[in-house]
C-alpha positions in Angstrom: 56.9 -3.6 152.2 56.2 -3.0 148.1 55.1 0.2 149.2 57.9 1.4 151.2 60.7 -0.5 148.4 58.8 1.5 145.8 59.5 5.0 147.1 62.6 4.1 147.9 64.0 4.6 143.8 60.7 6.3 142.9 60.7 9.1 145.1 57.7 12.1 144.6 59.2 14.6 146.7 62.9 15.8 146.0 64.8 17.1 149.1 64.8 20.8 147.6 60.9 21.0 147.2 60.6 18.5 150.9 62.4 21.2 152.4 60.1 24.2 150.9 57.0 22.9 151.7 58.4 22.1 155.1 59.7 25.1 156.0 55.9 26.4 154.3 54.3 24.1 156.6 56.6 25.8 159.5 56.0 29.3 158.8 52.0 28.4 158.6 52.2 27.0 161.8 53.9 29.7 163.5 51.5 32.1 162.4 48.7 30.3 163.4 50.4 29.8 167.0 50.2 33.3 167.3 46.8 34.1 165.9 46.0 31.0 169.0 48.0 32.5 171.6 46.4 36.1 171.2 42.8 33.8 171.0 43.9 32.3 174.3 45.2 35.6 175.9 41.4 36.7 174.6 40.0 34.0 176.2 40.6 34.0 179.5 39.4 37.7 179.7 36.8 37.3 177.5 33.8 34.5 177.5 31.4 35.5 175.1 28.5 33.8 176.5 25.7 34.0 174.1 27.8 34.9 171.2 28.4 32.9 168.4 30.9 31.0 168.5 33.0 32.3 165.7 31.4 35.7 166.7 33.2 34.9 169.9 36.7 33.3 168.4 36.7 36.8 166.5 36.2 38.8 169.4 38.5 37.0 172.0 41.7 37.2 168.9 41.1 40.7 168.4 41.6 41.3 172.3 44.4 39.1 172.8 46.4 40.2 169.6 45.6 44.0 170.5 47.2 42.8 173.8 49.6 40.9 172.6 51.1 43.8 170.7 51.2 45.8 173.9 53.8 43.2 175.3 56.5 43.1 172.2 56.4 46.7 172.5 57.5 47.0 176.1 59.6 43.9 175.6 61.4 45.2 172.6 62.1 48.5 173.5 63.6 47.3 177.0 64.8 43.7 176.8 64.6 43.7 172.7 63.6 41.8 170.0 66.4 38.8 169.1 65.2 35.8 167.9 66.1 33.5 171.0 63.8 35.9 173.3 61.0 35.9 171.0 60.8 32.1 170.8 61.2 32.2 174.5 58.2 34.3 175.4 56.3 32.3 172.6 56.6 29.4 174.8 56.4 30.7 178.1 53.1 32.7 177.2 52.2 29.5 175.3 52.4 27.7 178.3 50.7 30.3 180.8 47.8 29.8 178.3 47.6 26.9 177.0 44.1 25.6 178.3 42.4 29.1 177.0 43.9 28.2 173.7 42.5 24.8 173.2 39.1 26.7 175.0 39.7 29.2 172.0 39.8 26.3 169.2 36.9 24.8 170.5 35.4 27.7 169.0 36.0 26.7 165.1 34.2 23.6 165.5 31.0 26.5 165.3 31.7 26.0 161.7 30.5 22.5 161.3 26.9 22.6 162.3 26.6 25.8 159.6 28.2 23.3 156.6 26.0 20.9 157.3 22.9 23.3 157.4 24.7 24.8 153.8 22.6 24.4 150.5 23.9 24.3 147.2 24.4 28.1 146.9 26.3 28.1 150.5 28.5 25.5 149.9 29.1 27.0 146.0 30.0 30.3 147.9 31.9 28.8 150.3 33.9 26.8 147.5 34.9 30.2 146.0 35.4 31.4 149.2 38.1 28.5 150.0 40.2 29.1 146.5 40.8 32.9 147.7 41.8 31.6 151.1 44.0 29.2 149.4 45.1 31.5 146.7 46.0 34.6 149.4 47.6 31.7 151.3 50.2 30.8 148.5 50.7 34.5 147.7 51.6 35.3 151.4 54.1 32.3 151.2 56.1 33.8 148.5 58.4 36.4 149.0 56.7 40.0 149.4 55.8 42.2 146.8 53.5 44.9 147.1 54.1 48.3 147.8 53.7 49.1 151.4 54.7 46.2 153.0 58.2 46.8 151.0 58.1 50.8 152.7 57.0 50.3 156.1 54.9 47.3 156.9 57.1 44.9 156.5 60.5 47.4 156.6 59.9 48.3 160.4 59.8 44.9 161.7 62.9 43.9 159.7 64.8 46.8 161.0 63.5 46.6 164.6 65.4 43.0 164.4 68.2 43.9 162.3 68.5 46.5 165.5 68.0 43.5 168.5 65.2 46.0 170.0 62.0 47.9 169.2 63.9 51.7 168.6 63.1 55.7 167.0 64.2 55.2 163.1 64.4 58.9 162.5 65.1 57.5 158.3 61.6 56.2 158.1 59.0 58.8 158.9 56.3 56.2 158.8 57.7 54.9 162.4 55.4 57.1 163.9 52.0 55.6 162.5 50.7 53.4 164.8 51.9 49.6 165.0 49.8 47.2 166.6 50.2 44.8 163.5 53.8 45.6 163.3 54.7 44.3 166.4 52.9 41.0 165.5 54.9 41.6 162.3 58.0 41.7 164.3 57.2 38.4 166.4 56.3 36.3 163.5 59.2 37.2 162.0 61.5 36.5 164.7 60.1 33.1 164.9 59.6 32.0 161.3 60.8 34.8 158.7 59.1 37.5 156.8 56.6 34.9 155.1 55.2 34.0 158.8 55.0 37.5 159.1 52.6 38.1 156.0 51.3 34.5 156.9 50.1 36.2 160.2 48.4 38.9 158.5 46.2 36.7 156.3 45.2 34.6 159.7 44.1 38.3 160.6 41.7 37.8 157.6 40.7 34.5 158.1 39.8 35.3 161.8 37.6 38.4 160.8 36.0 36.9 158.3 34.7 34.2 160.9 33.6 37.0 163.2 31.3 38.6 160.6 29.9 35.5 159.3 29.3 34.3 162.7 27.1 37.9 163.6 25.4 38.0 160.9 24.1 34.1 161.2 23.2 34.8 164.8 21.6 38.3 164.1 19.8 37.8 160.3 20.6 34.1 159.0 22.9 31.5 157.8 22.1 31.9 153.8 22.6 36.0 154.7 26.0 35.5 156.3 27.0 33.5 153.4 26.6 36.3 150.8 28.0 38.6 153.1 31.3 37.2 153.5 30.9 36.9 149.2 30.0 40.5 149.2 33.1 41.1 151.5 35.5 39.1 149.2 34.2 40.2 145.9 36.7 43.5 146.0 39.9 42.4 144.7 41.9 44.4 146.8 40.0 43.2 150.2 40.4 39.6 149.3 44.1 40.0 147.9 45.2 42.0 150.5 45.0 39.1 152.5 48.4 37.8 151.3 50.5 40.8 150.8 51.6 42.1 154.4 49.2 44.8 155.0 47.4 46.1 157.7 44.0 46.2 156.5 42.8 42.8 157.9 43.6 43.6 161.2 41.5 46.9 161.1 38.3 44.8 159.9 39.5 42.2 163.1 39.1 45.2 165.0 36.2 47.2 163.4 34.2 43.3 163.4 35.0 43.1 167.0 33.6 46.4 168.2 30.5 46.0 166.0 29.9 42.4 167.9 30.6 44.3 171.1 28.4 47.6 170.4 25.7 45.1 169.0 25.6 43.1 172.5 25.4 46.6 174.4 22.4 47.7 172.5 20.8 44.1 173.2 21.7 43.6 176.9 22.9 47.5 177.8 25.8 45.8 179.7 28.7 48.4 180.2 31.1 45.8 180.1 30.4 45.4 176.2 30.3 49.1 176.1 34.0 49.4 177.4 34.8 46.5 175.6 33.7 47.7 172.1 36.0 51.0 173.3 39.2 49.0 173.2 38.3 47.7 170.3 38.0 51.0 168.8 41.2 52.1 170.2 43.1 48.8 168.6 41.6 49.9 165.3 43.0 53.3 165.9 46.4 51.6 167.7 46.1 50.1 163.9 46.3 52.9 161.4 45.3 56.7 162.4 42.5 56.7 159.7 40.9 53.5 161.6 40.3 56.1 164.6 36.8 56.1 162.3 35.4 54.1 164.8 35.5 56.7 167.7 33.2 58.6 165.9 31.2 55.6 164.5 30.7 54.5 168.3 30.1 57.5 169.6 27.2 57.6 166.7 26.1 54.9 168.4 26.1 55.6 172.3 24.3 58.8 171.5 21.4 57.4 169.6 20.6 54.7 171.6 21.5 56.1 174.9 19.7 59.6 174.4 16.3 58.4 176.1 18.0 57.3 178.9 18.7 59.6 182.3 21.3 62.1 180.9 23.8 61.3 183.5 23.7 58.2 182.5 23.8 59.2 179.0 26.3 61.3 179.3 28.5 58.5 181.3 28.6 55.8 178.8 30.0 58.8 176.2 32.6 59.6 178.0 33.3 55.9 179.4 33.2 54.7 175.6 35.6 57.6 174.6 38.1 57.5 177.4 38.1 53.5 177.1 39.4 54.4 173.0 41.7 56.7 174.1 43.1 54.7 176.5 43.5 51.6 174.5 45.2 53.3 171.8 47.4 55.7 173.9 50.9 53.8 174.2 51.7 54.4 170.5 50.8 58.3 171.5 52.9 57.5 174.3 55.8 56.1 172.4 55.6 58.5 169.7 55.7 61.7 172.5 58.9 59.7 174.3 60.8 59.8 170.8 60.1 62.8 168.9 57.8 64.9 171.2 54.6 64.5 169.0 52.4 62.0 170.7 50.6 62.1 166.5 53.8 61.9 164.8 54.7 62.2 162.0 51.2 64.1 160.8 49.6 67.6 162.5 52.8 68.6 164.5 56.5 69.3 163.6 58.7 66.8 165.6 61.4 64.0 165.5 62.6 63.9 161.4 59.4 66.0 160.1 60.4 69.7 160.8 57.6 72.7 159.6 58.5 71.9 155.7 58.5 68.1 155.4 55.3 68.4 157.2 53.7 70.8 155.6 54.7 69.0 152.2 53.2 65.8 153.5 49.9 67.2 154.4 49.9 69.4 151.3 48.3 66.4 149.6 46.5 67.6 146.1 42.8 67.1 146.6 41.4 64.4 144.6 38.0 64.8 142.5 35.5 67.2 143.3 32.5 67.7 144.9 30.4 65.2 143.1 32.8 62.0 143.9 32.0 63.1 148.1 28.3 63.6 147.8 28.4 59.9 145.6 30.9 58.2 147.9 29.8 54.8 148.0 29.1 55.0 144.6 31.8 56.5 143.2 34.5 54.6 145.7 32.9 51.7 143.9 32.6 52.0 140.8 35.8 54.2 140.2 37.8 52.8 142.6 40.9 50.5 140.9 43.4 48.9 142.7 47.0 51.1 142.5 45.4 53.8 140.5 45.0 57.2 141.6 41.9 58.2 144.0 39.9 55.4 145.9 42.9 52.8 144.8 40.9 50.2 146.1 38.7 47.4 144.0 36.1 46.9 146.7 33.6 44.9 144.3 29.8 45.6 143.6 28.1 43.8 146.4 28.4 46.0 149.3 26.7 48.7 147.5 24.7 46.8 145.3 22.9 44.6 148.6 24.1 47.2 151.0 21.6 49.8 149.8 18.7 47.5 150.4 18.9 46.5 154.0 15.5 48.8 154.1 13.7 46.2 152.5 11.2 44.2 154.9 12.1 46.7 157.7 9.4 46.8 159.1 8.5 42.9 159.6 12.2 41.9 160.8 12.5 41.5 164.7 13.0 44.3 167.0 15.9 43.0 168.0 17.4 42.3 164.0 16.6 46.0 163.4 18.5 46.8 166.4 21.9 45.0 165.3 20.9 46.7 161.7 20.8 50.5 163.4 24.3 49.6 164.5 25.7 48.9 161.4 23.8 52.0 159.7 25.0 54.5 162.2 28.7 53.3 161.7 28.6 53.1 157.9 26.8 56.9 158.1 29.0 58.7 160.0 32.3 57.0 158.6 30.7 57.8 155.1 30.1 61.3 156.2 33.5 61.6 158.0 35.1 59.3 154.9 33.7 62.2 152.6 35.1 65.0 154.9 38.6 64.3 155.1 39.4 63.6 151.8 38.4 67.7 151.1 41.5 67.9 153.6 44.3 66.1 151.5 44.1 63.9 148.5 45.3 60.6 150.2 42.7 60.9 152.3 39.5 59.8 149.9 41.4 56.2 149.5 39.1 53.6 150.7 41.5 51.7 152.0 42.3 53.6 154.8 38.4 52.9 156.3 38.3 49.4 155.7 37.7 49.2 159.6 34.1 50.4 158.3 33.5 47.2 155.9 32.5 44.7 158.9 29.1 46.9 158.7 28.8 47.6 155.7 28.8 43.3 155.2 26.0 43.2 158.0 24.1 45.8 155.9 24.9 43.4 152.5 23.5 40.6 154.3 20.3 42.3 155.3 19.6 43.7 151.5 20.1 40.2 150.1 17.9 38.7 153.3 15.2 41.5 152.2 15.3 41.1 148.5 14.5 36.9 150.1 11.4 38.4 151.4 9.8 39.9 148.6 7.3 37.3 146.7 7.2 37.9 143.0 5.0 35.7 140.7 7.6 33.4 138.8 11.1 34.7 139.6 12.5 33.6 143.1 14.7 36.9 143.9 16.4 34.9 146.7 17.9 33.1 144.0 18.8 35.5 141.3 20.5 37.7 144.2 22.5 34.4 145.1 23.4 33.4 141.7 24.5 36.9 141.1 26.8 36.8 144.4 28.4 34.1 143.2 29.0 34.5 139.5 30.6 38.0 141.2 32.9 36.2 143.5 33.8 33.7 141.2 35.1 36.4 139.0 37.1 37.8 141.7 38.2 34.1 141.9 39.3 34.3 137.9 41.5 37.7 138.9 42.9 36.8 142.5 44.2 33.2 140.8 45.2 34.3 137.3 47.5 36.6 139.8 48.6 34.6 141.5 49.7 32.4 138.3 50.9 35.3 136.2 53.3 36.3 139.6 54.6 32.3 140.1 53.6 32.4 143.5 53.4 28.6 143.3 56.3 28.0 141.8 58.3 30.3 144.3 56.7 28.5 147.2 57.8 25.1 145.9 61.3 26.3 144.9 60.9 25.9 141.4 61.8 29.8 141.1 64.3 31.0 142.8 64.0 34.0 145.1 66.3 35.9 142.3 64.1 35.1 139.3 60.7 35.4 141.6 61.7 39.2 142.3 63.0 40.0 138.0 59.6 38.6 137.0 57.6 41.0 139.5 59.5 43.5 140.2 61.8 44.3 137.2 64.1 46.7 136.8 63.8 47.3 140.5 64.8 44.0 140.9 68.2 44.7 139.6 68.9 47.2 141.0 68.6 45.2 144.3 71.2 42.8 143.3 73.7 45.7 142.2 73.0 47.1 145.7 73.6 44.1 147.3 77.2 43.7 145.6 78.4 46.8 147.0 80.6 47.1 149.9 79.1 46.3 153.1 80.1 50.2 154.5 77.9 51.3 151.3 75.2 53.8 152.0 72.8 54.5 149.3 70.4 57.6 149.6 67.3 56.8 147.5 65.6 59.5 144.9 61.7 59.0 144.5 62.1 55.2 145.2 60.3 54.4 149.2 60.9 50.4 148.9 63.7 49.6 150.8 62.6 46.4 152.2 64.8 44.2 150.2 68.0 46.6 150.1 68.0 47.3 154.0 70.6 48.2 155.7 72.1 49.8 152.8 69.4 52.0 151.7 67.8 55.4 153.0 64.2 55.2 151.0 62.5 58.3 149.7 59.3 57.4 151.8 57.1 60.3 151.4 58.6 61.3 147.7 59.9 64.8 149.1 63.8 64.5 149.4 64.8 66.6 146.4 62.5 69.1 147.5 63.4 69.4 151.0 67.2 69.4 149.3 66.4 72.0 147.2 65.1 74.2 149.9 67.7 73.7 152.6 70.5 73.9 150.3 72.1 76.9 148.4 72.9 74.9 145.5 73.6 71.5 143.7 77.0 71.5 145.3 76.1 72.3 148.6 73.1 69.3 148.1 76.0 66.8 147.2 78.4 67.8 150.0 75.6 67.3 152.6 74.8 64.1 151.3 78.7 62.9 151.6 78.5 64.4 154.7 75.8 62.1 156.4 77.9 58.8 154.9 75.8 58.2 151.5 77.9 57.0 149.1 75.8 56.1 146.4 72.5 57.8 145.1 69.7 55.8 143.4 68.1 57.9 141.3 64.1 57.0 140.1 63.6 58.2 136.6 60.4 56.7 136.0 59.3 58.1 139.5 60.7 61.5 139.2 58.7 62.1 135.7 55.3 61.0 136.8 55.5 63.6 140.2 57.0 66.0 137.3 53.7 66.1 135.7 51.2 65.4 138.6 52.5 67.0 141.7 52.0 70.8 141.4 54.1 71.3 145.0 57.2 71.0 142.8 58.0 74.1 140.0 60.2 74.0 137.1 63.3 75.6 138.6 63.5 72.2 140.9 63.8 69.7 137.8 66.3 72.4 136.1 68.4 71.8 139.3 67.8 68.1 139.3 69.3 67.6 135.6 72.5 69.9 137.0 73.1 68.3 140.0 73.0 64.8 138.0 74.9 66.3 135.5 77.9 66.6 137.8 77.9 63.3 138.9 80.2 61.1 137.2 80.0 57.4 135.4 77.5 55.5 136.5 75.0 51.9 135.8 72.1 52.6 134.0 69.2 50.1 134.5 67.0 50.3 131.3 66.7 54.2 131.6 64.4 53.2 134.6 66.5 53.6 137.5 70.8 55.1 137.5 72.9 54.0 139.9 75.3 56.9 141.1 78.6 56.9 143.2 78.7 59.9 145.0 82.4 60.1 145.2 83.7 63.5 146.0 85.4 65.7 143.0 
């Protein structure tokens, strides 16, 4: 009773910040409801016997989730996408389910006999590991930031709802990538807003991140798997990534999944795993394009350990394994051939909004680098790769390389079966390397290592076994078991330092808690952009406003037509006669205001060769004719595009 009168005039929670963690708590457990039901949907067609079990939670999500996908794309794009249907087929699915589910969190309980097992440098790893989980978490809670969640990721579910159904947006020409995570996306933000949404993508990360450690204790050992996940989570942008929207997790989900699957053919030769490891492949691909990696990764695979067998047999489980991917991955082909008739939209063909000369200006990517960057990949992707700079763009960390690169160690004495799992995990990381290496001589975006994450899953098995060989070797005085482990975790704790100094210096906290307000959350992270959202948002609900070298429109949709792909003023420029006839066309298709990217427009000035000089002298004249308009901080102008 002194308890309960106490609180009564000393309250600790205040309605405002009640309500935001609630609706936190809300948006958490929506997310993981989905992440369940796609483990459930995984479950019943999937029993993993033998696996690990948080081998086998990993591999049972992946399936259902790729599945899952499958369903809100028919459903939107016939029945649609409202809220009050979404939460309906939540429940009914929920209920069809329901015992796989609770079979499927069975699975997580796995984890306790390893803590136990844990020493001193396990559970010191798996406390750093826990404050990025946490950190991610409180990031993904906040509003969304980063880049290309505010272009597509997160841009295409908001419009597919704003729209009531899954629909062509001929405005945004990444529509035509593929979207198995958008659709999830889409669902979790139906249900519980565009924070369940990101919150979704991080579970992505949590799940795969229990399907690698899980392989790697049942294939090497429990110290191994440890350091693995470290290794995996020492890259700032794979651990941050967790919490900003992205797609990346899911492709690791995927690129996990198939290595468990490809690991358990080459054990048992069961074709079952063999198809199985295919869909897997083709959800990586249904994923991201670049993901597709895995085709050729698994085909490595088939061949090498299938070419003593019969060769009709051989030849079989090739094209089983290859069909099965193409298969799996086909309806976004499908969907994409329905809308614009280019099953790869928007990239190799002309279709829908990308005639001959968008195209050929997307895939006219600069080349990146030279020759010596390839032939060094993993060591130059490493050490030269910096989050949101040009090139790699990725912070991957040391330990993949530095542990990666000694998986050789002890070969000989490991089981045959150990060196099997580890032939897997070489042949994928070689011929995505090689392939890696290949395409980015094609076009310049295609060297950024975030595009194979799919890859890292093996490249983590291959970490584990260097740091289980350096174990083995017996020097007089110095226990390299432990300097290796000590070093693993004085790295991760440094990617600790970063991810959470981030997190403080964006008031992720403090957003999630309501003591910044969405307004103030955006000015301190996004700035000038930031007000030029609010601007936008002032104007007149019939306002149109046609963006110049600004792609976010996340936060100013419907209103805004983004620059996605940078190439509207030249596409202008060379469809048009002249500045006048630009303008005219513009009022013509119902923009009424133009944004106008300086900041933007100057760096392409003097990095992108595709544009020449007469284009900026017709920018400056064309602007020049427009008449008063709101400057933000000689950033961004504002423009009315009223007719003269």
């Amino acid at each position: 009773m002194v308890v309960s009168l106490y609180y009564v005039l000393h309250k600790p929670l205040t309605p405002q910040l009640a309500l935001s963690i609630g609706r936190a708590a809300g948006q958490i457990i929506v997310a993981w409801g989905l992440v369940s039901l796609g483990g459930g949907v995984g479950a019943r067609l999937y029993l993993g016997n033998g696996c690990h079990p948080l081998a086998r939670l990993a591999v049972q999500a992946a399936l259902g989730l790729g599945l899952l996908s499958l369903v809100v794309l028919v459903v939107g794009a016939t029945l649609g996408v409202g809220a009050p249907l979404m939460w309906f087929l939540f429940l009914l699915l929920g209920g069809v389910f329901h015992r796989q589910v609770i079979a499927w969190w069975r699975n997580w309980g796995g984890f306790f006999p390893i803590w136990r097992a844990a020493g001193r440098l396990e559970r010191g790893i798996a406390f750093g590991v826990a404050l990025i989980l946490l950190s991610t978490l409180i990031t993904a809670l906040a509003p969304p930031l980063k880049f290309d969640a505010l272009v597509y990721h997160l841009t295409l579910p908001r419009a597919y709802l704003a729209a009531g159904r899954i629909t062509y947006l001929p405005w945004l020409m990444y529509w035509g990538m593929p979207q198995i995570s958008e659709m999830l996306y889409t669902w979790g933000m139906a249900l519980g807003g565009v924070e369940a949404a990101v919150v979704l993508g991080w579970t992505f990360g949590l799940v795969a991140l229990a399907g690698i450690f899980g392989l790697i204790t049942q294939r090497i050992n429990l110290p191994s798997a440890w350091v693995a996940v470290a290794a995996l989570l020492a890259g700032f942008t794979t651990a941050a990534a967790m919490g900003w929207g992205y797609v990346g997790w899911m492709t690791i989900l995927q690129g996990a999944a198939c290595l468990i699957a490809l690991d358990r053919w080459v054990s048992h030769h069961d074709r079952k795993d063999l198809l199985l490891a295919g869909v897997f492949a083709g959800f990586a691909l249904g994923t991201k394009y670049t993901a597709g990696i895995l085709l050729l990764g698994g085909l490595g695979v088939v061949a090498w350990f299938g070419r003593k067998a019969p060769w009709k047999r051989f030849l079989l489980d090739l094209f089983l394994f290859g069909l099965t991917v193409i298969l799996a991955s086909s309806p976004w082909l499908i969907k994409n051939f329905v809308a614009t008739g280019n099953p790869f939209y928007p990239v190799l063909f002309p279709g829908g909004a990308m005639d001959q000369l968008r195209l050929d200006f997307y895939q006219d990517q600069p080349l990146w680098g030279g020759w010596l960057e390839v032939i060094l990949l993993p060591m130059t992707a490493t050490l030269r790769g910096v989050e949101g700079t040009p090139g790699f763009s990725t912070s991957v960390g040391p330990l993949l390389l530095a542990l990666g690169a000694l998986a050789w160690i002890g070969w000989g004495k490991r089981p045959h079966s150990q060196r099997k799992s580890l032939k897997v995990a070489v042949i994928i990381s070689l011929v995505g390397l090689v392939t890696w290496a290949v395409a980015s001589r094609f076009s310049g975006l295609l060297i950024q290592t975030r595009l194979y994450l799919t890859l890292f899953p093996a490249f983590a098995l291959l970490a584990g076994a260097g740091f289980d060989g350096l174990s083995r070797i017996k020097v007089p005085g110095v226990r390299l078991r432990r300097v290796a482990g000590v070093l693993a975790l004085l790295v991760l704790c440094l990617t600790v330092i970063q991810i959470g100094s981030t997190v403080l210096r964006q008031n992720s906290l403090q957003s999630l808690l309501s003591i910044t307000i969405k307004e103030e959350y955006l000015l301190n992270n996004l700035g000038w952009y930031a007000w030029v959202l609010e601007s936008i948002d002032e104007l007149p609900e019939s306002s149109q406003v046609l963006m110049l070298w600004e792609p976010r429109s996340y936060y100013c949709y419907p209103k805004c037509t983004p620059d996605e792909v940078l190439d509207r003023w030249y596409l202008a420029v060379r469809r048009h006669r002249d500045t006048g006839d630009i303008l005219q066309a513009w009022r013509e298709n119902g923009y009424t205001h133009l944004l106008f990217y300086r900041e933007g427009a100057d760096f392409i000035r003097y990095t992108d060769r595709r544009y020449n000089v007469a284009d900026w002298q017709l920018l400056e004249e064309m602007l020049a004719q427009l008449p008063a308009s709101l400057e933000f901080g000689d950033v961004y102008t504002l423009y009315p595009l009223t007719s003269p």
